[in-house]
PQR file of N, CA, C, O and H, with PARSE charges and radii, in Angstrom:
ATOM      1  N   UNK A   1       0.814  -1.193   0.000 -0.4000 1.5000
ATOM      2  CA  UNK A   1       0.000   0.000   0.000 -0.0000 2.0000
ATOM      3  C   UNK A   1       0.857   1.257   0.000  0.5500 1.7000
ATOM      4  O   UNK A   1       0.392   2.378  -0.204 -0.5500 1.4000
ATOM      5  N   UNK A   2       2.253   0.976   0.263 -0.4000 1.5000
ATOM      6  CA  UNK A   2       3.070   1.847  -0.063 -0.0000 2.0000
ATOM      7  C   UNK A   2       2.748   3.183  -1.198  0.5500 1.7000
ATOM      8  O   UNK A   2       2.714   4.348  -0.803 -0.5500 1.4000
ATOM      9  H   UNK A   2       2.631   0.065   0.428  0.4000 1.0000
ATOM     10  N   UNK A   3       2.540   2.823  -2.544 -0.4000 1.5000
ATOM     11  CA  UNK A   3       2.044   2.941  -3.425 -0.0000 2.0000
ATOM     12  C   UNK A   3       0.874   4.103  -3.101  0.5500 1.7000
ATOM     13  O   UNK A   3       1.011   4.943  -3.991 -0.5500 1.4000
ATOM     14  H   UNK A   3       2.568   1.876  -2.865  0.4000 1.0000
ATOM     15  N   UNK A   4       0.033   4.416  -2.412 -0.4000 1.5000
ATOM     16  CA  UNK A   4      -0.919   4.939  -2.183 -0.0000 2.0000
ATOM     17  C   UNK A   4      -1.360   6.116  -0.827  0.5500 1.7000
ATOM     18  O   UNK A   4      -2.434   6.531  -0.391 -0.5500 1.4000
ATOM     19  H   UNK A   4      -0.078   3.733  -1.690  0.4000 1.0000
ATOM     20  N   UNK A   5       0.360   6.401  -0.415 -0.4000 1.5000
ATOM     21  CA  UNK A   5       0.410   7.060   0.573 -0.0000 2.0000
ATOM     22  C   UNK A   5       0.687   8.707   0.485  0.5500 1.7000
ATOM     23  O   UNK A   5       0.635   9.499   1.426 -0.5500 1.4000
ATOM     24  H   UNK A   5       1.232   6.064  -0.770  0.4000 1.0000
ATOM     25  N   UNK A   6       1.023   9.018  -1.028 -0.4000 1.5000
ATOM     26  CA  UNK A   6       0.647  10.227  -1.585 -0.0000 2.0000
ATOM     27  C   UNK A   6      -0.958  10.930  -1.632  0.5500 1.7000
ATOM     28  O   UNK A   6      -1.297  12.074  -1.933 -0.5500 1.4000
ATOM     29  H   UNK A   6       1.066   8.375  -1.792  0.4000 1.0000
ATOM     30  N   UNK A   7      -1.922   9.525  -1.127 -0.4000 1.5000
ATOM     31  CA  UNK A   7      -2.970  10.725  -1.289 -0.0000 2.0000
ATOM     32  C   UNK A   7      -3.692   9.833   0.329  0.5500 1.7000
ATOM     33  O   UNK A   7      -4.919   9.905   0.399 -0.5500 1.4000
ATOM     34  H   UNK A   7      -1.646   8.596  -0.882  0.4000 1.0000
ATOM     35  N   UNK A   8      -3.068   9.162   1.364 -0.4000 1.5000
ATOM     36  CA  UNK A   8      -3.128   9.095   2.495 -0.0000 2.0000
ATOM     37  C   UNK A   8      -4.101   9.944   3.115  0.5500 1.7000
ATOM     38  O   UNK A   8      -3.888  10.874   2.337 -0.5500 1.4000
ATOM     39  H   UNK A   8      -2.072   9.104   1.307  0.4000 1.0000
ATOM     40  N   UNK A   9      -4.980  10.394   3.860 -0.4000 1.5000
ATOM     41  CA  UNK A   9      -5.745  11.173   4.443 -0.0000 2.0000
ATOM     42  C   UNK A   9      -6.421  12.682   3.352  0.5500 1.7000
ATOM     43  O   UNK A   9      -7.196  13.553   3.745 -0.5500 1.4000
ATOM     44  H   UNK A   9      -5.152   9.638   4.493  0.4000 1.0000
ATOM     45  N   UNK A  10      -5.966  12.586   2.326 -0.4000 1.5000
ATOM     46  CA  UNK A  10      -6.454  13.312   1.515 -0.0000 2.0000
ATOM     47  C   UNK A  10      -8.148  13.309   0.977  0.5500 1.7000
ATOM     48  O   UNK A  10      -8.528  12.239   0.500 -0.5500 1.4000
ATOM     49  H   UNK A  10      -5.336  11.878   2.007  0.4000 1.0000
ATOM     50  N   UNK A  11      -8.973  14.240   1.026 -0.4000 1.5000
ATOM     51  CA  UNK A  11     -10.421  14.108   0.500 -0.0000 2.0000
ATOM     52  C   UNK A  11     -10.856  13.814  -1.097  0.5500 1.7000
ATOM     53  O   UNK A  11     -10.415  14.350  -2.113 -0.5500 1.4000
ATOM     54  H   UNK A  11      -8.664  15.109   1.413  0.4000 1.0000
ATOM     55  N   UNK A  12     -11.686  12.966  -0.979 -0.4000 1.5000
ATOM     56  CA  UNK A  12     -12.173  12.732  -2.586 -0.0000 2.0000
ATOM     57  C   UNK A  12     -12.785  13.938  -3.185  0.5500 1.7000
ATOM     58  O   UNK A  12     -13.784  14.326  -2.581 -0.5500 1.4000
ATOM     59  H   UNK A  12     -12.045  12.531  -0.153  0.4000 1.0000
ATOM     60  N   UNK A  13     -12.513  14.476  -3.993 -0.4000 1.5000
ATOM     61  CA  UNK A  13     -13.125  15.719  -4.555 -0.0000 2.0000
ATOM     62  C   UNK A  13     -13.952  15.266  -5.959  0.5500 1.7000
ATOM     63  O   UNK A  13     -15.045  15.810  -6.115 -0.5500 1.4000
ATOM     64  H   UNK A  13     -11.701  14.161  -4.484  0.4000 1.0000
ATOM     65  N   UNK A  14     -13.652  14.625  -6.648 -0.4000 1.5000
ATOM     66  CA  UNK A  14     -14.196  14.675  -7.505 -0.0000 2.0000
ATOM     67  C   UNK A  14     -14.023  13.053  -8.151  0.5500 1.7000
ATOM     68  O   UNK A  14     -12.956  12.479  -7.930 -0.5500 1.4000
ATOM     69  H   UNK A  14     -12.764  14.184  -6.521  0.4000 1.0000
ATOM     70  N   UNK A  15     -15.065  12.368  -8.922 -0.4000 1.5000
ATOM     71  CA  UNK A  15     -15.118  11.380  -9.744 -0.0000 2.0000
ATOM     72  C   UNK A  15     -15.292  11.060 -10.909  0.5500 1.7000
ATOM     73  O   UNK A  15     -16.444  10.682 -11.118 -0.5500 1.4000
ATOM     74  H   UNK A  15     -15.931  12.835  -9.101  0.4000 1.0000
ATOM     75  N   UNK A  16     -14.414  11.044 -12.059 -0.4000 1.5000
ATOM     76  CA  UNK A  16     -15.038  11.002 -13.643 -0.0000 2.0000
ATOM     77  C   UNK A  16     -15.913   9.996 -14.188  0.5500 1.7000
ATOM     78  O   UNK A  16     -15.456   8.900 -13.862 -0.5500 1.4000
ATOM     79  H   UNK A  16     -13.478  11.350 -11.889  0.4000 1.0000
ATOM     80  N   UNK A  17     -16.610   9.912 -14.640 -0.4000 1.5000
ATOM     81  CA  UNK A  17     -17.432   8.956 -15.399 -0.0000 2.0000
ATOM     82  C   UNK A  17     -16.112   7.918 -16.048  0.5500 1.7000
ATOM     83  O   UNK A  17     -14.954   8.336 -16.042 -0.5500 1.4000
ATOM     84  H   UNK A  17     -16.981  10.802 -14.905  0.4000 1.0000
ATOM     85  N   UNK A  18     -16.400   6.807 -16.485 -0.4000 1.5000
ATOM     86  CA  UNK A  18     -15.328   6.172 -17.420 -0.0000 2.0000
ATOM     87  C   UNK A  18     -15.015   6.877 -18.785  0.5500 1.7000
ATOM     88  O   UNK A  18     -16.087   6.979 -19.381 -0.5500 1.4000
ATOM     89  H   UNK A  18     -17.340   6.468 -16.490  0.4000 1.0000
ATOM     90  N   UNK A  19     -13.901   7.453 -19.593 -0.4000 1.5000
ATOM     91  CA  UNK A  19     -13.622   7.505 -20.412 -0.0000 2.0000
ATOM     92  C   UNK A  19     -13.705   6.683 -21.556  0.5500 1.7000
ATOM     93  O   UNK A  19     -14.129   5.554 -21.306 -0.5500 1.4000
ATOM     94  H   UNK A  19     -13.030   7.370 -19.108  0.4000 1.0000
ATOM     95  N   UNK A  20     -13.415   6.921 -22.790 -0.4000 1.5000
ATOM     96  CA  UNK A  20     -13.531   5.962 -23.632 -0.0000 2.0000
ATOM     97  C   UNK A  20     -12.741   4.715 -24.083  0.5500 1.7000
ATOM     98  O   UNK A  20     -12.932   3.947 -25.025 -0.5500 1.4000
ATOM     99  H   UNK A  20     -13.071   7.838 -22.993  0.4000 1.0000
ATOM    100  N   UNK A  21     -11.662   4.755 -22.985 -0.4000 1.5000
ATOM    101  CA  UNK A  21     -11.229   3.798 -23.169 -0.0000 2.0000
ATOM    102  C   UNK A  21     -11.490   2.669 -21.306  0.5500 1.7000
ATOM    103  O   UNK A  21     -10.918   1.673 -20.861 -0.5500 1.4000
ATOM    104  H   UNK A  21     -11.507   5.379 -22.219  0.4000 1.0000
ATOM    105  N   UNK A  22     -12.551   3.502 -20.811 -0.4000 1.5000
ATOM    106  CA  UNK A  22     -13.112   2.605 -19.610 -0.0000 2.0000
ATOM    107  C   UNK A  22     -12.417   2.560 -18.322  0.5500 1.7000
ATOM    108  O   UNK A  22     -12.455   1.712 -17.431 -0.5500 1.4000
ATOM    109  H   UNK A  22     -13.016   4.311 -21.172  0.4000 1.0000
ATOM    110  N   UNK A  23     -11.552   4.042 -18.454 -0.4000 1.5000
ATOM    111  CA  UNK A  23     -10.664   4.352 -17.187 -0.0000 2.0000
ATOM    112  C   UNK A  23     -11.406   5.388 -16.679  0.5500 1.7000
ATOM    113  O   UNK A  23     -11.936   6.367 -17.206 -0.5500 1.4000
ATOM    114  H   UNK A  23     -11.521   4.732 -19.177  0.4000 1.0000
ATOM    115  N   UNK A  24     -11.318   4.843 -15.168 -0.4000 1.5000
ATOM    116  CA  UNK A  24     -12.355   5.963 -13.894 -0.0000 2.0000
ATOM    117  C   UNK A  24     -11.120   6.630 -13.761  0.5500 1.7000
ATOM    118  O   UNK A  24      -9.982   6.186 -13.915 -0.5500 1.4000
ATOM    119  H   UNK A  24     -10.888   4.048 -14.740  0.4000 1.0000
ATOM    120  N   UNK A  25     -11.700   8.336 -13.297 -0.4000 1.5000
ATOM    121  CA  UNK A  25     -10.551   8.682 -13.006 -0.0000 2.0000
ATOM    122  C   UNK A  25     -11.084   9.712 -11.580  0.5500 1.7000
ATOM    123  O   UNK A  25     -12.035  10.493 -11.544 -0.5500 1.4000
ATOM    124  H   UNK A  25     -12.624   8.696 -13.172  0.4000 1.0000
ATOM    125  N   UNK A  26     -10.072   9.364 -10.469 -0.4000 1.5000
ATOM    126  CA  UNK A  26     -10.436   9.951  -8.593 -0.0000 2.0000
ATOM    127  C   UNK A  26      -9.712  11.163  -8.761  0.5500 1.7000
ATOM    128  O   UNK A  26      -8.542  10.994  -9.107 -0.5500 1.4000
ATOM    129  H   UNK A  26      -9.300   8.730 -10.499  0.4000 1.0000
ATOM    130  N   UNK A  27     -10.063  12.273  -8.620 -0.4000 1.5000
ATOM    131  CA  UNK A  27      -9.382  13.528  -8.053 -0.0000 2.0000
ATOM    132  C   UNK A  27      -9.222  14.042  -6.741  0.5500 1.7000
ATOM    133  O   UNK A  27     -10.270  13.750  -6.165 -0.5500 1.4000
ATOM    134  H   UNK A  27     -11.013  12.411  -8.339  0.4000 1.0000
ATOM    135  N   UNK A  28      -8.736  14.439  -6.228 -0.4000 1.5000
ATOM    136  CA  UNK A  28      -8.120  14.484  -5.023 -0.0000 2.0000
ATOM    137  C   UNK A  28      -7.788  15.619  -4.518  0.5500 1.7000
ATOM    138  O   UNK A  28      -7.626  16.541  -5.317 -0.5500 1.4000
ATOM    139  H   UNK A  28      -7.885  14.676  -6.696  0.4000 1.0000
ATOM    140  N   UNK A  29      -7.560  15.922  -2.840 -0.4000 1.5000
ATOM    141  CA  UNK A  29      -7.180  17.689  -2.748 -0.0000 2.0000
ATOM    142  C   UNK A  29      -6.154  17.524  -3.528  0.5500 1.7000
ATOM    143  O   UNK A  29      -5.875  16.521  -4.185 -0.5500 1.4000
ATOM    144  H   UNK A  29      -7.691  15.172  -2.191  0.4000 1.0000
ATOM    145  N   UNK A  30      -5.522  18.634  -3.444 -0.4000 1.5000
ATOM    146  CA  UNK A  30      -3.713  18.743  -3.859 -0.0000 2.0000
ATOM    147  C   UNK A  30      -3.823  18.506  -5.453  0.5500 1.7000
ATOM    148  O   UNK A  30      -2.811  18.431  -6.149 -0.5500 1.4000
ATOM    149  H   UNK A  30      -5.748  19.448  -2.910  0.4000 1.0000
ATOM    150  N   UNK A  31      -5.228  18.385  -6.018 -0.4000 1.5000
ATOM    151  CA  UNK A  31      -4.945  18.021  -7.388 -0.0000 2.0000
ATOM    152  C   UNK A  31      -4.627  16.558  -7.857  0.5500 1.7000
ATOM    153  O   UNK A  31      -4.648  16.355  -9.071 -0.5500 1.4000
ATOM    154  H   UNK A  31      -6.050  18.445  -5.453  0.4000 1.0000
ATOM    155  N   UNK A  32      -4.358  15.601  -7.075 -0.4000 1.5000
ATOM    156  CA  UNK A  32      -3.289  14.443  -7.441 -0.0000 2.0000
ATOM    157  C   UNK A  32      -4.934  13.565  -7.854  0.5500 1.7000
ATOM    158  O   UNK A  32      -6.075  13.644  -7.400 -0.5500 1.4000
ATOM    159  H   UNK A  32      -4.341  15.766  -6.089  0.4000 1.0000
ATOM    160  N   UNK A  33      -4.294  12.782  -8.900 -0.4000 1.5000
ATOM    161  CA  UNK A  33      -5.136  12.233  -9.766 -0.0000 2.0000
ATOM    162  C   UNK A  33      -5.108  10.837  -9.748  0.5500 1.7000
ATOM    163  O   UNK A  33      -3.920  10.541  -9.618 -0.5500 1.4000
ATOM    164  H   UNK A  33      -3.366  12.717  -9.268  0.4000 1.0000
ATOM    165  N   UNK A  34      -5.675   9.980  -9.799 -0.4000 1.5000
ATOM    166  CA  UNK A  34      -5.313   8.111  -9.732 -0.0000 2.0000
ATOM    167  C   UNK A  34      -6.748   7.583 -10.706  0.5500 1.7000
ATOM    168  O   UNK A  34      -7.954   7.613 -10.461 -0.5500 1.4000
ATOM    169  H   UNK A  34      -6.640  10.220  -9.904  0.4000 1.0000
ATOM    170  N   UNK A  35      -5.997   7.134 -11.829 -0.4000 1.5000
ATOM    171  CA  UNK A  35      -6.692   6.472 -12.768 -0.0000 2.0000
ATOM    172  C   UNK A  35      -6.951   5.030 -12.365  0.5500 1.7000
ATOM    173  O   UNK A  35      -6.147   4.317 -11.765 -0.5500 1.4000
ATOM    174  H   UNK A  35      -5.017   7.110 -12.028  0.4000 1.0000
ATOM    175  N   UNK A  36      -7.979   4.740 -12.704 -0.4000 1.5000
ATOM    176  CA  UNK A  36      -8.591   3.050 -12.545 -0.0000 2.0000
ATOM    177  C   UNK A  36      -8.725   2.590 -13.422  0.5500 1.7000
ATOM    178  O   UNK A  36      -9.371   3.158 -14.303 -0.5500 1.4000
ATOM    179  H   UNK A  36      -8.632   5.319 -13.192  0.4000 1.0000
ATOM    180  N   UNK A  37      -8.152   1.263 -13.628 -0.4000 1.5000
ATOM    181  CA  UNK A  37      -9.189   0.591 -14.971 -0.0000 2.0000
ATOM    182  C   UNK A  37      -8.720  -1.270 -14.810  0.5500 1.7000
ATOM    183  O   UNK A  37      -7.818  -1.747 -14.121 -0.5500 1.4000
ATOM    184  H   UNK A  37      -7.628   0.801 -12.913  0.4000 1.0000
ATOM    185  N   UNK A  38      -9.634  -1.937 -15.647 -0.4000 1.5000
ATOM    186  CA  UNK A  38      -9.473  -3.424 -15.404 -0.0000 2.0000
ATOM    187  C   UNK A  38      -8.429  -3.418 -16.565  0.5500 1.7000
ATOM    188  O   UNK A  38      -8.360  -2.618 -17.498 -0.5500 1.4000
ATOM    189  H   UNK A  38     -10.367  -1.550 -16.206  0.4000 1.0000
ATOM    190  N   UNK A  39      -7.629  -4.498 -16.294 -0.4000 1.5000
ATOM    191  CA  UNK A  39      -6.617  -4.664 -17.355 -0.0000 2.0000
ATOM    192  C   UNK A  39      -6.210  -6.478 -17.349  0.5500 1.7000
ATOM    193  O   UNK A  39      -5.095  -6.846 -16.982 -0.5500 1.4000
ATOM    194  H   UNK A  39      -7.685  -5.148 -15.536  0.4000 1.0000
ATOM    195  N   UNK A  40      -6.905  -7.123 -17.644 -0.4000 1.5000
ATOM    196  CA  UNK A  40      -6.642  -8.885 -18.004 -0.0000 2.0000
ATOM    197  C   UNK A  40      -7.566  -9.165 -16.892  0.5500 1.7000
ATOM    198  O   UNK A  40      -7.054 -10.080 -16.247 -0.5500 1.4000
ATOM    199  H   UNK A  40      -7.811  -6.824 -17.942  0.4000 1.0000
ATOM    200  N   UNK A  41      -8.690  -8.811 -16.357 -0.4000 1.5000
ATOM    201  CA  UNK A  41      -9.272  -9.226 -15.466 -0.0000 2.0000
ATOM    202  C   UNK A  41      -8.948  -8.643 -13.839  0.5500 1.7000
ATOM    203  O   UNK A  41      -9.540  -8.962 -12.808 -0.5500 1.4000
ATOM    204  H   UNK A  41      -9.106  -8.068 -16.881  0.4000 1.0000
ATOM    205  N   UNK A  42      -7.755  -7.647 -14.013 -0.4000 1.5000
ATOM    206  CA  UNK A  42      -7.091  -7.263 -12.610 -0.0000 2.0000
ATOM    207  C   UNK A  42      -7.469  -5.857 -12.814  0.5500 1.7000
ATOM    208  O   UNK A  42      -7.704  -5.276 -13.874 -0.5500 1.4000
ATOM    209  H   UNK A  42      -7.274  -7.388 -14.851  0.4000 1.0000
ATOM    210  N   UNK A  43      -7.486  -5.416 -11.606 -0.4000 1.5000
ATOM    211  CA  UNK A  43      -7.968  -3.851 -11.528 -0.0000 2.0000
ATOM    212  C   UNK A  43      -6.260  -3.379 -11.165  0.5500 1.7000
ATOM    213  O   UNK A  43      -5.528  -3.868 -10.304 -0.5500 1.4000
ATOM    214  H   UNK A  43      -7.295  -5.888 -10.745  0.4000 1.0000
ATOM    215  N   UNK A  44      -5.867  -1.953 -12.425 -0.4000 1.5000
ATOM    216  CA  UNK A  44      -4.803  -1.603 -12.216 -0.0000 2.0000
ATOM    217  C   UNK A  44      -4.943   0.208 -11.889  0.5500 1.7000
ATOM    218  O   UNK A  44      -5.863   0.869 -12.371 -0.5500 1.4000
ATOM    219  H   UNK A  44      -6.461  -1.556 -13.125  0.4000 1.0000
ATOM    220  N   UNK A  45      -4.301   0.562 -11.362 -0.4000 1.5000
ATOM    221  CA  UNK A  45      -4.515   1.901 -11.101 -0.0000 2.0000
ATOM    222  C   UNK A  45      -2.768   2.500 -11.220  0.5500 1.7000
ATOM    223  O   UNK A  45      -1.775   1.777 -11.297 -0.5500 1.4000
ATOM    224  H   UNK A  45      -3.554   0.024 -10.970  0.4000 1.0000
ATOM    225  N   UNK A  46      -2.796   4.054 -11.205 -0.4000 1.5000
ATOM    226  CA  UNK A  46      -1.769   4.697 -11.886 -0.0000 2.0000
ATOM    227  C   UNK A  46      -1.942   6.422 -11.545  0.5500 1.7000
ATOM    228  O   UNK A  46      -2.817   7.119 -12.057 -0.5500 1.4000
ATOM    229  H   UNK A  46      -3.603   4.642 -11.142  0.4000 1.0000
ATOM    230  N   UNK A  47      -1.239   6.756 -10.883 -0.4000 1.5000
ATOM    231  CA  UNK A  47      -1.127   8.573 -10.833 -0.0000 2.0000
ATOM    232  C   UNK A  47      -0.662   8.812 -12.203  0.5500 1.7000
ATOM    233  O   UNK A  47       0.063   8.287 -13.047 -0.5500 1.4000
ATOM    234  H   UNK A  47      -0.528   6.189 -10.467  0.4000 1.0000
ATOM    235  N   UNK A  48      -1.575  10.075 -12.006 -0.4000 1.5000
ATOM    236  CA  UNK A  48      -1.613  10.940 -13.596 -0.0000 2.0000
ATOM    237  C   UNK A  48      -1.097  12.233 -13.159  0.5500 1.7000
ATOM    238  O   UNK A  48      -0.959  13.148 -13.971 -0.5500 1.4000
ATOM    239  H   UNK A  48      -2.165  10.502 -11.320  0.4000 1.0000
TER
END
C-alpha cells in the first residue's frame, strides 16, 4: 500500500465517469489524480 500514501488522508473531490477507453478517473485535494481501470481481469490503477 506503499504505493498509495501520496494521497493518504487526503479528500475525494471529484469522480469522472469512465472515459472511452473505460478508465475511472479519482481527483483528489492537492490536485493528485489516480486512474482506474481493469486490465486482463485485474484492476490496475496509476497517478496521472
Amino acid at each position: 500500500m506503499e504505493k498509495f500514501e501520496q494521497i493518504k488522508m487526503l479528500e475525494l473531490v471529484k469522480v469522472d465517469d469512465p472515459d472511452s477507453d473505460g478508465d475511472l478517473t479519482l481527483t483528489f485535494q492537492e490536485d493528485k489524480k489516480l486512474k482506474v481501470k481493469i486490465v486482463d481481469g485485474k484492476l490496475v490503477s496509476e497517478f496521472i
